[in-house]
C-alpha positions as MATLAB code, in Angstrom:
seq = 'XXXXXXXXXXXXXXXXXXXXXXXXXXXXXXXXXXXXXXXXXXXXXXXXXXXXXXXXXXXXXXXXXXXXXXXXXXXXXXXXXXXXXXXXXXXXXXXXXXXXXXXXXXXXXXXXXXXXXXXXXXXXXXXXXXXXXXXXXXXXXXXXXXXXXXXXXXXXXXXXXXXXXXXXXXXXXXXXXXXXXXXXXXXXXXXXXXXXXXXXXXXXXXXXXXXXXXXXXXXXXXXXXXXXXXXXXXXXXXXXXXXXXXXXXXXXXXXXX';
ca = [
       0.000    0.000    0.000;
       3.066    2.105    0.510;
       4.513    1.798   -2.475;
       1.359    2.267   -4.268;
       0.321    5.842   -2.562;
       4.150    6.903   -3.253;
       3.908    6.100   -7.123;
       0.341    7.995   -6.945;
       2.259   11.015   -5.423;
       4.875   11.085   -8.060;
       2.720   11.078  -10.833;
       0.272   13.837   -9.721;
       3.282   16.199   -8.947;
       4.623   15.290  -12.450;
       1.493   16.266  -14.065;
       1.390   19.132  -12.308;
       4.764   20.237  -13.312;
       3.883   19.973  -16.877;
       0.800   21.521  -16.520;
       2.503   24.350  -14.694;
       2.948   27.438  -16.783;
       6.569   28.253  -17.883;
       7.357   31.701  -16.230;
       6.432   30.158  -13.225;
       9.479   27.361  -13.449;
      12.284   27.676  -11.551;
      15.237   30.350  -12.713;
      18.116   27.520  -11.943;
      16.412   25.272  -15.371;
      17.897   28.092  -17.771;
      21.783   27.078  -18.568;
      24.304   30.007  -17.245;
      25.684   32.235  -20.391;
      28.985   30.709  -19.634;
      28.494   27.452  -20.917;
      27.806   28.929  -24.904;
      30.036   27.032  -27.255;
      32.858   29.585  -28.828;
      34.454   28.388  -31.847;
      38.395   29.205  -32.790;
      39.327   29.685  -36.286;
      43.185   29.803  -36.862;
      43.312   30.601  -40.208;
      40.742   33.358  -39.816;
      42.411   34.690  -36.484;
      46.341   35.294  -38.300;
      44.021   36.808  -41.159;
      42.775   39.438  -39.407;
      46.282   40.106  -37.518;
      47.952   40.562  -40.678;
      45.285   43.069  -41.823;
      45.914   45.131  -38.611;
      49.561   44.487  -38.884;
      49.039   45.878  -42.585;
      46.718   48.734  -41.960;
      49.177   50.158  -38.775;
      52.043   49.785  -41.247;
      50.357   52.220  -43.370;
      49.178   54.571  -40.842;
      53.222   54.598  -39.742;
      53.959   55.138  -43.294;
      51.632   58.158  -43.526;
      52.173   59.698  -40.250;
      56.223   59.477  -41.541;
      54.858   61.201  -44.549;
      53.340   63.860  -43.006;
      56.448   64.929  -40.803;
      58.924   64.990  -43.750;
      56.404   67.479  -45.193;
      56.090   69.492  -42.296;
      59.671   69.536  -42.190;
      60.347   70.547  -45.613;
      57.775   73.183  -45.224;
      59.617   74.765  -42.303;
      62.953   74.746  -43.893;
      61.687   76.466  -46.906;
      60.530   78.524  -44.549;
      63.405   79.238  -43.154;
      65.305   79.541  -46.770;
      62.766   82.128  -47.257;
      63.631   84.017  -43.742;
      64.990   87.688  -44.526;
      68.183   88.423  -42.940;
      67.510   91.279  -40.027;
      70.518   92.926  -40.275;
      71.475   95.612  -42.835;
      74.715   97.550  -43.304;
      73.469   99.603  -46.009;
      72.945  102.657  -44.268;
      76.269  102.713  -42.498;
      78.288  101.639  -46.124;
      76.406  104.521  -47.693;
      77.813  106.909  -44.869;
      81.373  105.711  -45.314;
      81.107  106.027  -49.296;
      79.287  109.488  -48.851;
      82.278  110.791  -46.358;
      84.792  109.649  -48.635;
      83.201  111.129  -51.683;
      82.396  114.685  -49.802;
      86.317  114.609  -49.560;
      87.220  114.570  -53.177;
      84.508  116.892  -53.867;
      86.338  119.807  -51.198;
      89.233  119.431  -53.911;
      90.980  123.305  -53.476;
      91.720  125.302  -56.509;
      91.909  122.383  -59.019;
      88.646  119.964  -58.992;
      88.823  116.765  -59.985;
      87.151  117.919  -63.305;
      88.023  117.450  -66.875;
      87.152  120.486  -68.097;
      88.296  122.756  -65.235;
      91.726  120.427  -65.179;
      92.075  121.424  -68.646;
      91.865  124.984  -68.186;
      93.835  125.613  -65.227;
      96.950  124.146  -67.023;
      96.513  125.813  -70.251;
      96.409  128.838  -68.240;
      99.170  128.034  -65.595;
     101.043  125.253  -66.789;
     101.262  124.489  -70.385;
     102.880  127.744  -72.071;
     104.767  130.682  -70.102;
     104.302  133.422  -71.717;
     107.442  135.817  -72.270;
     105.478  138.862  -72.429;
     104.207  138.867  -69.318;
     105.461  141.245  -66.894;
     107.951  140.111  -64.030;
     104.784  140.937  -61.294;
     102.606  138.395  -63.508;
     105.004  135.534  -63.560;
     105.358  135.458  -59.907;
     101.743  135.862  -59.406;
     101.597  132.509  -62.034;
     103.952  130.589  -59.621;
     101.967  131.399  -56.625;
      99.105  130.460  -57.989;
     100.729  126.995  -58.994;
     102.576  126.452  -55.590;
      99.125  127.187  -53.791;
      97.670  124.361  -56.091;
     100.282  122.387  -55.219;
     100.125  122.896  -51.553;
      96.319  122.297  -51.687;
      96.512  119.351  -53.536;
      98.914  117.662  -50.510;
      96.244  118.682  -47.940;
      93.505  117.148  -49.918;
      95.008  113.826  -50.347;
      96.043  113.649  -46.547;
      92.742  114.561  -45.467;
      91.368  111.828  -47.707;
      93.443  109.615  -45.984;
      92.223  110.504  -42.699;
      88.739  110.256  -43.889;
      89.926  106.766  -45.239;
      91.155  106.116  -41.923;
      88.593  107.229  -40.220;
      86.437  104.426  -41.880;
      88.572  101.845  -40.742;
      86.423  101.578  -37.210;
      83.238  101.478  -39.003;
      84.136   98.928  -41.545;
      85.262   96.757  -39.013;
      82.000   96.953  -36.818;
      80.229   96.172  -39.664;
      82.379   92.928  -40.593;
      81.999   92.096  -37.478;
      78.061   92.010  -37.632;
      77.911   90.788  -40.521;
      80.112   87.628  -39.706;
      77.873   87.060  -36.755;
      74.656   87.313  -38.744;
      75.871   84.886  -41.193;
      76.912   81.932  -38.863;
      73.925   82.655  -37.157;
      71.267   82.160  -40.260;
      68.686   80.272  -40.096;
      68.482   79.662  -43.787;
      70.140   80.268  -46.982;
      68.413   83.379  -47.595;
      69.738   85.102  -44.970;
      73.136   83.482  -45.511;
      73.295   84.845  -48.827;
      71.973   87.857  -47.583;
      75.134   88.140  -45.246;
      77.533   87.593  -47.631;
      76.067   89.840  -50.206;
      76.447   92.828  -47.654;
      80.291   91.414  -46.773;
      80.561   91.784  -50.438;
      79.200   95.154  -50.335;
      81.427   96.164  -47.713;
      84.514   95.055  -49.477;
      82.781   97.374  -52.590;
      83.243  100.056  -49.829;
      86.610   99.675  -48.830;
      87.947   99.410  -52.541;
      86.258  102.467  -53.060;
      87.971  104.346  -50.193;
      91.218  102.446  -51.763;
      90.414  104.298  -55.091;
      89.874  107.475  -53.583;
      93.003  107.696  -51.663;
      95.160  106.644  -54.604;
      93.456  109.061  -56.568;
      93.792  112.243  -54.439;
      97.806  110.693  -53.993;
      98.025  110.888  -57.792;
      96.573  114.100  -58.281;
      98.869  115.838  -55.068;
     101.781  114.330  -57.178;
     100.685  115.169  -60.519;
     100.742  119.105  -59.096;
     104.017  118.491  -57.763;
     105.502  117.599  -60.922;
     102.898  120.094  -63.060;
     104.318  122.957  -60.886;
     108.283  121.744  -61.322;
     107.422  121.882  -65.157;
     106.200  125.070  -64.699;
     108.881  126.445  -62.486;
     111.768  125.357  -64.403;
     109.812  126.556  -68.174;
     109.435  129.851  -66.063;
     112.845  129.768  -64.938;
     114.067  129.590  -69.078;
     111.801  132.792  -69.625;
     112.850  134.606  -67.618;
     117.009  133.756  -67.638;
     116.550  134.319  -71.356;
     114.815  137.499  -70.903;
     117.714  139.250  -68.201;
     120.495  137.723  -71.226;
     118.664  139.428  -74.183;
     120.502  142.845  -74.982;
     118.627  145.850  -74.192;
     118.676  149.223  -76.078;
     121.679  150.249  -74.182;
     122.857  153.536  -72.924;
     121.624  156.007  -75.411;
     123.375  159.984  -74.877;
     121.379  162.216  -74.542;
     121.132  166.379  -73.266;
     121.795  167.131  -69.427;
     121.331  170.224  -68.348;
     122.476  170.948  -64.798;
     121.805  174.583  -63.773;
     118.984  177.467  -64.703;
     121.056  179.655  -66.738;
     117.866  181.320  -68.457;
     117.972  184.443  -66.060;
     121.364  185.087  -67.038;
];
């Protein structure tokens, strides 16, 4: 009888169960999320790390790409940098000094024309008619020449001189300024004002060997002078005068007698 009420029991909470509607079952019957299947492909797996390993590659490559332009864009940019330093004004200065001493030339300019004139006047012919007060008023006027000529090319020289402080400030700059560019403009830059600088100082060269040759040329101008003067006028006292020529004397008043 025991066995037959227990296998009674069993069935009627079996059927009941069944019967029972689903959302009322018990939360443990649904299998935990862990226990899905996952499936490992190898050959798809090193596929998609070589796609990676291919797209970062690229991105690398790009990014590489990018800073060799940006590099090349700032060294153009520097190449295209102006140089902040000019010497012009302080070159022009020098050359304007240098040239305001040959242009206070005394007596005889450094002019063609007037050069011309004076020494057809003074130099080139002595003439033998002139009286002995004209002649020496002709070597003075050559001697002053002479004299002026010396003082101009000395005070070129110490305008020339003078220079020599400036120049070398500005060499100095400019030699600074050019190991310090930032690009080949302003390296070129530099060396074109060294250049100009070394324009300069050939020009002051030029000057002072010009006001030398022209202080010399009067030097020997007036011994030419001097010694055709000199021929004048000893061939002048040599040439035989008129003479004594007799004449009447009368010595005492002898019309009241």
């Amino acid at each position: 009888m025991k066995t037959r009420n227990s296998r009674s029991r069993a069935a009627r909470f079996a059927a009941a169960l069944i019967g029972a509607p689903i959302a009322t079952l018990p939360m443990v019957l649904a299998p935990p999320a862990s226990a899905a299947w996952i499936v490992y492909d190898p050959t798809n797996y090193a596929q998609n790390v070589l796609q990676a390993a291919r797209a970062l590659e690229q991105i690398n490559n790009q990014i590489t790409q990018l800073q060799n332009e940006a590099q090349m864009l700032i060294n153009q940019a520097r190449n295209l940098t102006s140089l902040p330093y000019s010497s012009l004004q302080q070159l022009q200065q020098a050359v304007g000094r240098t040239q305001s001493l040959l242009q206070q030339a005394q007596n005889i300019a450094f002019d063609i024309q007037q050069i011309d004139q004076a020494f057809q006047q003074k130099y080139a012919n002595i003439d033998m008619s002139a009286s002995e007060q004209q002649l020496v008023a002709d070597a003075r006027s050559r001697w002053e020449n002479t004299v002026g000529g010396l003082q101009d090319a000395m005070r070129v020289q110490a305008g020339v001189v003078g220079n020599i402080e400036t120049n070398r400030a500005q060499m100095e700059a400019l030699v600074d300024q050019s190991q310090g560019a930032t690009g080949a403009l302003q390296a070129t830059q530099a060396g074109n004002q060294l250049l100009a600088l070394q324009a300069q100082q050939f020009a002051d060269l030029t000057a002072v060997i010009a006001a030398n040759g022209r202080a010399e040329a009067l030097t020997d101008a007036e011994r030419a002078a001097a010694a055709e003067q000199g021929r004048v006028q000893r061939e002048r006292f040599l040439t035989p005068g008129s003479g004594y020529q007799p004449g009447n004397a009368q010595m005492f008043n002898t019309s009241n007698n």
